[in-house]
C-alpha positions in Angstrom: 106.4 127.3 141.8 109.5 127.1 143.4 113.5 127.7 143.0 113.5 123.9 142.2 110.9 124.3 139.5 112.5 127.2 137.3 116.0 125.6 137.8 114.8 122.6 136.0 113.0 124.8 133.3 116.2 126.8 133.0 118.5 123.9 132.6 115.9 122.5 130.2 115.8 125.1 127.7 119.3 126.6 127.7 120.9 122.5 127.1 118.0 121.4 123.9 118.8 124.9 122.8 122.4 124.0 122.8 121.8 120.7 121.3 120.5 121.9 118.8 124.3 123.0 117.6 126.1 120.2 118.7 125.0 117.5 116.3 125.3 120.1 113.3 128.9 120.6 114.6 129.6 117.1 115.2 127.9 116.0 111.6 129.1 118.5 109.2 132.6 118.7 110.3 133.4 115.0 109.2 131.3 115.8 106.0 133.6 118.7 105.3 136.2 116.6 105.6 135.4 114.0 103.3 134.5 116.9 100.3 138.0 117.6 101.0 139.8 114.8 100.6 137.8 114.2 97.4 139.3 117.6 96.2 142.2 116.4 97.5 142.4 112.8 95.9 140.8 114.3 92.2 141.3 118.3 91.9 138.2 118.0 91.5 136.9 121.8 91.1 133.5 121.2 92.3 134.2 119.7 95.5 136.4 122.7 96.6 133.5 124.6 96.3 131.3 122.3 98.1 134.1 122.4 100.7 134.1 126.0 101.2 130.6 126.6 100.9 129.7 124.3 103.8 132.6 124.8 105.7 131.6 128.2 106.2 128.0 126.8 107.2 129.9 124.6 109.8 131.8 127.5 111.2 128.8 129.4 111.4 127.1 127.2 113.4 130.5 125.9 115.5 130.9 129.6 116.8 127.2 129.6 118.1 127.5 126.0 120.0 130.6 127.2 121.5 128.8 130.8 122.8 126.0 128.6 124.0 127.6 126.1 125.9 129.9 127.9 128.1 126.4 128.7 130.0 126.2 124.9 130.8 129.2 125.2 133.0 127.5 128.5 134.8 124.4 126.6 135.6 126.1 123.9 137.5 127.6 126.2 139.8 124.9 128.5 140.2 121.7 126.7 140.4 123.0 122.6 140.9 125.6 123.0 143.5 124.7 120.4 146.0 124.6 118.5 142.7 128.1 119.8 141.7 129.5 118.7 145.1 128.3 115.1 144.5 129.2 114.2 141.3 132.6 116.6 141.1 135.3 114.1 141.8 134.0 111.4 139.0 133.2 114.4 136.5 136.4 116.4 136.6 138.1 113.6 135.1 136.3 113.4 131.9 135.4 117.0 131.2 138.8 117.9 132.3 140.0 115.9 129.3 137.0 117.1 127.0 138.3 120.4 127.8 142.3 119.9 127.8 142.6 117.7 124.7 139.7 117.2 122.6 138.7 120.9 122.4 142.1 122.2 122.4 142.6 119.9 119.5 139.4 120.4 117.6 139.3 124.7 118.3 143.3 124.8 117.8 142.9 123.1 114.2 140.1 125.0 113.0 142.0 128.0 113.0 144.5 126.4 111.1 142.0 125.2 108.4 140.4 128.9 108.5 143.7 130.3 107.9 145.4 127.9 106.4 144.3 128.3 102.7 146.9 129.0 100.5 149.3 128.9 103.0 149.6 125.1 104.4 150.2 122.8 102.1 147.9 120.7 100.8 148.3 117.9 102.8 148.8 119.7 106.1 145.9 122.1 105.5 143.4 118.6 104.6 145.2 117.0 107.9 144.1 119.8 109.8 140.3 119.8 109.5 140.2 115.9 110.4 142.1 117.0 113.7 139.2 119.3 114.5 136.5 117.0 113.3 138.3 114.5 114.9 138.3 116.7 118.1 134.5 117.3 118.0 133.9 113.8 118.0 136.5 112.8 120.6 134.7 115.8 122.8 131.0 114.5 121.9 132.5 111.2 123.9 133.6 112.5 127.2 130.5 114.6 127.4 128.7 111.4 127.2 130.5 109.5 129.1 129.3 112.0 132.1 126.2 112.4 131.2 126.1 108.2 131.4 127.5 108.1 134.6 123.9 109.8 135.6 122.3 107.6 134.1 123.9 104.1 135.6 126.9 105.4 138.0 129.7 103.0 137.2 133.4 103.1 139.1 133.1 105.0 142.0 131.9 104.7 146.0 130.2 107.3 148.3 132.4 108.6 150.5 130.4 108.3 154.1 131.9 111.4 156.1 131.4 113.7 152.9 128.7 112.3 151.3 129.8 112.7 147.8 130.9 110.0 145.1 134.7 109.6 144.4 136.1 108.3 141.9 137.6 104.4 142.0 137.6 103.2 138.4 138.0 106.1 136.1 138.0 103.6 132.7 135.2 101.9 134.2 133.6 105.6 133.7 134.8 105.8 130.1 133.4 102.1 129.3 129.7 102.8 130.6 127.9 100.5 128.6 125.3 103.4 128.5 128.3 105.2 127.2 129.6 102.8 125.0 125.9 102.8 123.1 125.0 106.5 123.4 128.0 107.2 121.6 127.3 105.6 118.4 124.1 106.1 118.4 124.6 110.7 119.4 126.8 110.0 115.9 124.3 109.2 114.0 121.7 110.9 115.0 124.1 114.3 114.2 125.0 112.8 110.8 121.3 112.6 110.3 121.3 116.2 110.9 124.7 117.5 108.9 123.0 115.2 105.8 119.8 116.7 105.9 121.5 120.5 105.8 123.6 119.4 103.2 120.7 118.2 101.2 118.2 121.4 101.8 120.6 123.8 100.4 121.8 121.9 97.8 118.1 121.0 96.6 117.1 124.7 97.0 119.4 125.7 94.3 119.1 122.9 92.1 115.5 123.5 91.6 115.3 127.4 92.0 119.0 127.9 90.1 118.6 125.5 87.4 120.7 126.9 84.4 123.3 128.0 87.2 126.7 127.1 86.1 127.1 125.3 89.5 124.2 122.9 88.9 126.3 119.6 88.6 127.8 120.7 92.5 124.4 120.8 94.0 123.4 118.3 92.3 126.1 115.8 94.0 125.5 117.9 97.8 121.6 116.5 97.0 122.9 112.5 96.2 125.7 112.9 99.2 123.6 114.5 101.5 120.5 112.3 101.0 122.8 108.9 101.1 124.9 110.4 104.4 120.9 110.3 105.6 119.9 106.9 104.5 122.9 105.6 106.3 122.8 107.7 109.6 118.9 106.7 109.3 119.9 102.7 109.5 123.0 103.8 112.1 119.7 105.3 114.0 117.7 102.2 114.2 120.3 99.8 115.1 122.0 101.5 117.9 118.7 102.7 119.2 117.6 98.8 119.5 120.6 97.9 120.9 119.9 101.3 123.2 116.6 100.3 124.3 117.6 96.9 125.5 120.2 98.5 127.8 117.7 100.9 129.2 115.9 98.2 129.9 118.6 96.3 132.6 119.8 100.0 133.9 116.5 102.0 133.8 113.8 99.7 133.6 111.2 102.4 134.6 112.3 104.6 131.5 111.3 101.8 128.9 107.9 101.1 131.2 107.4 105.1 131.1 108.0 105.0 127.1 106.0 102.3 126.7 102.7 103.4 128.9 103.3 99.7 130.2 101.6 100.2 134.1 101.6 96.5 134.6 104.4 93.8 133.8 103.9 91.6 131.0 105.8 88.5 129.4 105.2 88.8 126.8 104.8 92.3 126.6 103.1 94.4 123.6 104.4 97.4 121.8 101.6 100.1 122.2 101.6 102.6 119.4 98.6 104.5 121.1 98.3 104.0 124.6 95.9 106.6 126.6 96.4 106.7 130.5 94.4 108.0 133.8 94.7 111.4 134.5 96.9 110.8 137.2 99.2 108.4 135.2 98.4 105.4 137.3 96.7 103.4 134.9 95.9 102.2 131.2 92.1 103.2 130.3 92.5 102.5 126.3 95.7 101.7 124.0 96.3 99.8 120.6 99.2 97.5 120.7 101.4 95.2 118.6 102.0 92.0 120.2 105.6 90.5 121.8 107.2 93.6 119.7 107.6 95.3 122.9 109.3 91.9 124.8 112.2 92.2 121.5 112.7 95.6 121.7 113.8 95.6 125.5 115.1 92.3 126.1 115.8 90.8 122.7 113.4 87.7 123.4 109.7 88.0 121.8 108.4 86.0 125.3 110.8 88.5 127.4 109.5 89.5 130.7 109.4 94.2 130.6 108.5 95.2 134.0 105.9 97.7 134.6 105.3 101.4 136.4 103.7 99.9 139.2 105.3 97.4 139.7 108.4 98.9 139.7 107.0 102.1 141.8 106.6 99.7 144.3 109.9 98.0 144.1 111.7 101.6 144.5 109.7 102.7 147.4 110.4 99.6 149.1 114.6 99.6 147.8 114.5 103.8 148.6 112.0 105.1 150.8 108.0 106.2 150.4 107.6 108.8 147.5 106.6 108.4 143.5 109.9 107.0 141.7 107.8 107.6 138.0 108.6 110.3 135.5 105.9 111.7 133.5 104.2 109.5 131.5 103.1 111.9 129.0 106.5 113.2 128.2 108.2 110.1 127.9 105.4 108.5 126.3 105.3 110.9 123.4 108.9 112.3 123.5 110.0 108.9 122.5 107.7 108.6 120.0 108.4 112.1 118.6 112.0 111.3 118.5 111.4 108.4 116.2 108.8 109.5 114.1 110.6 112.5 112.8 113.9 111.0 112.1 112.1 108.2 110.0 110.6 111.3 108.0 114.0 112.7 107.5 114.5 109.9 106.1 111.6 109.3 104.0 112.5 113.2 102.6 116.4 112.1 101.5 115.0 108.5 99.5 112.1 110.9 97.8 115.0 113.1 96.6 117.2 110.5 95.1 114.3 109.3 93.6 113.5 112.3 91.9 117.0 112.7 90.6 117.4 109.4 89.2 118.8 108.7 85.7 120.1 112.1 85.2 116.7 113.7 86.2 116.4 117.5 87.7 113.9 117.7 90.2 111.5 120.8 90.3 108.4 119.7 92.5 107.8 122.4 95.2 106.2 119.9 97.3 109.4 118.1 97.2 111.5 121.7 97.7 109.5 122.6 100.5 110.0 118.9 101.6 113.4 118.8 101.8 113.8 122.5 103.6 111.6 120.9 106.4 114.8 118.4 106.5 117.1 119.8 108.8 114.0 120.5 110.8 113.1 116.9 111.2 116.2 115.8 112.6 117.0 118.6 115.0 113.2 118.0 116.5 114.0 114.0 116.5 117.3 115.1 118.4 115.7 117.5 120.9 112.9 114.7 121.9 115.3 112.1 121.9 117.4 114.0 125.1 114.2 115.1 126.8 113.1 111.7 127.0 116.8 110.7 127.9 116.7 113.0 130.8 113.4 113.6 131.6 113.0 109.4 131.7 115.4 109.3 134.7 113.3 111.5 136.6 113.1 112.0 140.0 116.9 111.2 139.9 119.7 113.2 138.6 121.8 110.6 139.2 120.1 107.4 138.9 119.8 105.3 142.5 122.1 107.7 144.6 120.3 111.7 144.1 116.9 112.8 143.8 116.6 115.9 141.2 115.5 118.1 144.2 118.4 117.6 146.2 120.8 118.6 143.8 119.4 122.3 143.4 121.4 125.2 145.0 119.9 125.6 148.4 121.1 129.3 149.0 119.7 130.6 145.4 116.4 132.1 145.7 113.3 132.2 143.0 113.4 135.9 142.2 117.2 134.7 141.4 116.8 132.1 139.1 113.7 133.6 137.6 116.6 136.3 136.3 118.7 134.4 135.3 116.5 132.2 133.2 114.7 134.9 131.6 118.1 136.8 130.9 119.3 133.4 129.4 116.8 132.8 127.6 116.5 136.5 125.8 120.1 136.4 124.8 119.2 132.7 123.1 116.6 134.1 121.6 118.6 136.5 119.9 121.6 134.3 119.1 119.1 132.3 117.5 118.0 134.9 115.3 121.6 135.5 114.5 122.5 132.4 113.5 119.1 131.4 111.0 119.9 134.6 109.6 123.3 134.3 109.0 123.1 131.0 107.9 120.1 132.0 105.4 122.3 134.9 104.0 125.3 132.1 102.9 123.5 129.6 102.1 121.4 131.6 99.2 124.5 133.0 98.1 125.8 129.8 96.6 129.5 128.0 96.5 132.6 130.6 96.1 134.3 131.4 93.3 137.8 129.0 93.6 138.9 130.3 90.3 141.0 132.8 91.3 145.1 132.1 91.6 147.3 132.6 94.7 149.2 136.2 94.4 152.5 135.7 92.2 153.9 139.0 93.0 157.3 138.9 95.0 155.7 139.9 98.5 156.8 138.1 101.4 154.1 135.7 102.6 155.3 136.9 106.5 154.0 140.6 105.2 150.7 138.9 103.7 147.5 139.6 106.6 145.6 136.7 107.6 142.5 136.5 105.4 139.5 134.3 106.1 139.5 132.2 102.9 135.9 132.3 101.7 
């Protein structure tokens, strides 16, 4: 074990741990939103509640991502700076932005909407939690749109004398067709997540709070949720098709390594259980659907998907001896994780509408311990999903142009990292206790009370302390 090693197990567990935040944040702020505006549009008492009661889930859980991604920025600098050096120019662009404008924007109106009640008007206080969901998702883009340029580096040169890539063509950047796909599809897949929280708590007290006045506003969180689900669960398939075919042209040894493909094939089988040498070289036994696989990466049934070896000895030839494959294992079954527990999502959210259909109240606890496994499922397809994202790519950090191992800090030792990682990873550990507690605690305790009136004395609202509304 080597500096290299626990770098990459840092960076690892600190950004899925992260992740697992972001979509939640991403999600559940537009669903806010839209409970709002429905108050908004009807006065409808029960969707105030519902607005409140999971806007204070969101802002739970928006505190935590921000805490635990300002140690992304640390890790760059103190364990990736060769990497840092290379890729600063064409990244300082778009997380300068991410930073500048869609942060500002979503963090700036999110104290307005905390604040705000009773004390914006209406219009102005609805206006302002689009502006922040609007800024989570305008954020969730320039992220991407960096983390693409890793994946097929668009719009730039490398600058001989230095050695690093500069920027040329910053929209090209922006317009990454790995961008302008892993967008769409990091949207759904974090609606997928916001619906399945919204449905979880809402089913918990519709079955365990059944004569609760509230009933009929948990009942609705259970149909929204489970329909946001359905939705983001068709979003999921169809970007991740059109996903997979543009892996194929960038990364064609990402798809082979998904696939447990070793040789090419036209046309080339789907294997749903493929089981490999111990040393990854080679297929000994695997069950397969046939031309699925040919569809999937090049949108032709008799398409032509290259395989491992084939394209391990393409890369030593194009970059010099050494193994260009990731490792089969985890990309084999991280991909297959990722889609597998999405679909079950999914499978969880139409189970619940059916149990609440024509006015029925459900009260299986198969189907209540279902459907508190569904924010679970999601999270887990999410997590897989990135580590077969990056963990695809390997040996590159940035595909074609740097190797993983020579982007780690040359002048940090082991002992070094080794304390940083385990500090890191302590103080997630006990954020992450923090937040399943805290978001236990509000979630049992129900929607607020909205019945109670603005003060009508004659104090001036100037005198009047900020109060968080909830």
């Amino acid at each position: 074990m080597d500096a290299l090693d626990v770098a990459r197990w840092q960076f690892g567990v600190t950004t899925v741990y992260h992740f697992l935040f972001v979509p939640l944040t991403i999600g559940l702020s537009v669903l806010v939103a839209i409970l709002q505006t429905m108050w908004h549009r009807t006065g409808n008492e029960r969707y105030l509640k519902l607005t409140k009661f999971y806007g204070k889930l969101f802002l739970i859980n928006f505190a935590m991502g921000v805490v635990t991604g300002i140690v992304q920025e640390f890790q760059f600098g103190m364990n990736w700076s060769d990497y840092s050096r290379f890729v600063g120019d064409v990244f300082g662009a778009p997380l300068a932005i991410e930073a500048l404008v869609a942060f500002f924007l979503e963090s700036t109106f999110i104290g307005l909407w905390i604040f705000g009640w009773d004390r914006l008007p209406k219009r102005a206080h609805l206006a302002s939690i689009w502006a922040a969901a609007i800024g989570t998702n305008l954020s969730a883009y320039f992220i991407l749109a960096a983390n693409s340029f890793m994946q097929n580096p668009v719009g730039y040169r490398i600058n001989p004398d230095s050695g690093r890539a500069e920027l040329t063509d910053f929209p090209a950047v922006l317009t990454n067709k790995v961008a302008l796909i892993t967008f769409p599809h990091t949207l759904a897949g974090s609606f997928l997540v916001a619906g399945s929280l919204v449905v979880a708590v809402g089913l918990w007290h519709v079955i365990r709070n059944r004569d609760s006045a509230d009933t009929g506003a948990y009942r609705f969180a259970t149909k929204f949720g489970s329909w946001v689900v359905l939705v983001a669960s068709a979003a999921v398939l169809f970007t991740g098709d059109i996903q997979g075919k543009i892996m194929t042209d960038v990364q064609p040894m990402k798809m082979a390594a998904a696939e447990g493909l070793y040789t090419t094939e036209s046309p080339a089988s789907f294997s749903v259980l493929t089981i490999g040498s111990l040393d990854g070289s080679r297929e000994v036994f695997a069950i397969k659907i046939p031309y699925l696989l040919s569809y999937l990466g090049t949108g032709d049934p008799n398409g032509t998907v290259h395989g491992i070896n084939d394209l391990q000895a393409q890369y030593a030839t194009q970059y010099g001896a050494g193994s260009y494959t990731p490792i089969i294992p985890v990309t084999y079954w991280s991909f297959r994780f990722m889609i597998a527990f999405g679909m079950a999502a999914g499978a969880i959210a139409l189970l619940v509408l059916w149990s609440q259909r024509k006015g029925r109240t459900p009260s299986s606890k198969w189907l209540l311990r279902a459907g508190l496994a569904m924010p679970v499922l999601p999270l887990l397809a999410n997590s897989f999903g990135w580590i077969f994202t990056e963990m695809g790519r390997q040996p590159w950090i940035v595909f074609g142009e740097m190797l993983t191992r020579n982007g780690v800090s040359r002048s940090v030792s082991l002992a070094e990292v080794l304390t940083s990682f385990t500090a890191f990873t302590l103080i997630y550990a006990t954020l992450a206790v923090i937040e399943v507690k805290l978001l236990l605690r509000y979630a049992k305790a129900g929607v607020p009370d909205v019945s109670e009136q603005p003060p009508t004395d004659d104090t001036d609202d100037a005198e009047r302390p900020l109060a968080f509304a909830y």
